[in-house]
C-alpha positions as CSV (number, residue, x, y, z in Angstrom):
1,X,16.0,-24.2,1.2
2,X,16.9,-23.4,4.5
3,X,14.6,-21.1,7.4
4,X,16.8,-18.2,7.0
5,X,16.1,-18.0,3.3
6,X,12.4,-18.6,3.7
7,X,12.3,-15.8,6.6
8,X,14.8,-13.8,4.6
9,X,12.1,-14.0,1.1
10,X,8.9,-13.2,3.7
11,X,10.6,-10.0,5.2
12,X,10.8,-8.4,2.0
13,X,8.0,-9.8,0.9
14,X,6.3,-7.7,3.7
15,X,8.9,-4.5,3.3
16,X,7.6,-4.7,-0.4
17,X,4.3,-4.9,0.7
18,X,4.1,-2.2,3.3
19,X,6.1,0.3,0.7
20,X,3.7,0.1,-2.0
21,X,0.4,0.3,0.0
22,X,1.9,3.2,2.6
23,X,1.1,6.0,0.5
24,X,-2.6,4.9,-0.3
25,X,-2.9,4.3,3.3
26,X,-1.8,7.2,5.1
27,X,-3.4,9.8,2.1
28,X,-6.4,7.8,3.1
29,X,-5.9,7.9,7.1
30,X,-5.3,11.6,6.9
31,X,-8.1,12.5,4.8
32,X,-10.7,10.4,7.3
33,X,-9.4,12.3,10.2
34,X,-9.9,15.7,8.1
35,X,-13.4,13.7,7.8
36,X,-14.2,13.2,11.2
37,X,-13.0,16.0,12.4
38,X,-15.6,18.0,10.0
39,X,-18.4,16.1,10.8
40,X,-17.7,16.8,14.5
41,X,-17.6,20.4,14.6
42,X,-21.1,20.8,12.0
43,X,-22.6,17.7,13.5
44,X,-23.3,16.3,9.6
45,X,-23.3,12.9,10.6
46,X,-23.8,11.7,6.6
47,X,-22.1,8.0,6.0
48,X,-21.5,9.3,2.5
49,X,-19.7,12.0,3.5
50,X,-16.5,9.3,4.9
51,X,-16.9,7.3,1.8
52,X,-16.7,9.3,-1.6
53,X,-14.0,11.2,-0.7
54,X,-11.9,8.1,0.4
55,X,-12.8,6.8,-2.8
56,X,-11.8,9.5,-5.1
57,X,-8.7,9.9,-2.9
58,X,-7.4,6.6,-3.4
59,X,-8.3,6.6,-7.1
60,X,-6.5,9.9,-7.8
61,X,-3.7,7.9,-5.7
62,X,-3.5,5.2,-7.5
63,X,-3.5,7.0,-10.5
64,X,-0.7,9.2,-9.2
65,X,1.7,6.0,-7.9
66,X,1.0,3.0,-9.9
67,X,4.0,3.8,-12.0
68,X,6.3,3.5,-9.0
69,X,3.9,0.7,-7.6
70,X,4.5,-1.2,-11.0
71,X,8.3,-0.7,-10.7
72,X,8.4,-1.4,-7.2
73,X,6.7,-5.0,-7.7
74,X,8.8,-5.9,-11.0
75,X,12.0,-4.9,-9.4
76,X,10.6,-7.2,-6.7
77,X,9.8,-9.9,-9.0
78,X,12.9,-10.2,-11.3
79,X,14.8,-10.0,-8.1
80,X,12.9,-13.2,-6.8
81,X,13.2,-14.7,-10.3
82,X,16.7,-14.4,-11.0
83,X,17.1,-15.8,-7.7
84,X,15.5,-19.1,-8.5
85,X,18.7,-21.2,-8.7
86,X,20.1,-20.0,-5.7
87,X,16.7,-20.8,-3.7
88,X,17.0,-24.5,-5.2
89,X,20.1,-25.1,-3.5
């Protein structure tokens, strides 16, 4: 198994990676700056304010993509399988 290969496997590893957390993560960046913002304007400075809304956003999220995160990761996965031989050489 040479470098290449191994880089080759990490990057997309990492592309994989970065596609199936992006939507949970930039729902969730959006809706703390929506956040912040409100508790600026009214002064409510309420910690749980941030926190249940994150948390009911990235479970309706996950809800709402883990059908494409499941296909993402098997596609990813039978890819790296079926490869197996040629990673061997």
């Amino acid at each position: 198994m040479s470098h290449d290969l191994i880089i080759q496997i990490f990057r997309e590893t990492l592309k994989t990676m970065l596609f199936i957390i992006s939507p949970v993560l930039l729902l969730t960046l959006i809706i703390g700056l929506a956040i912040s913002i409100f508790q600026a304007v009214t002064q409510i400075h309420e910690m749980t304010l941030v926190f249940v809304p994150k948390i009911l956003l990235i479970i309706v999220c996950l809800i709402f993509f883990f059908p494409w995160m499941i296909n993402m990761l098997t596609g990813f996965t039978i890819e790296l399988i079926t490869n197996i031989p040629v990673y061997v050489r």
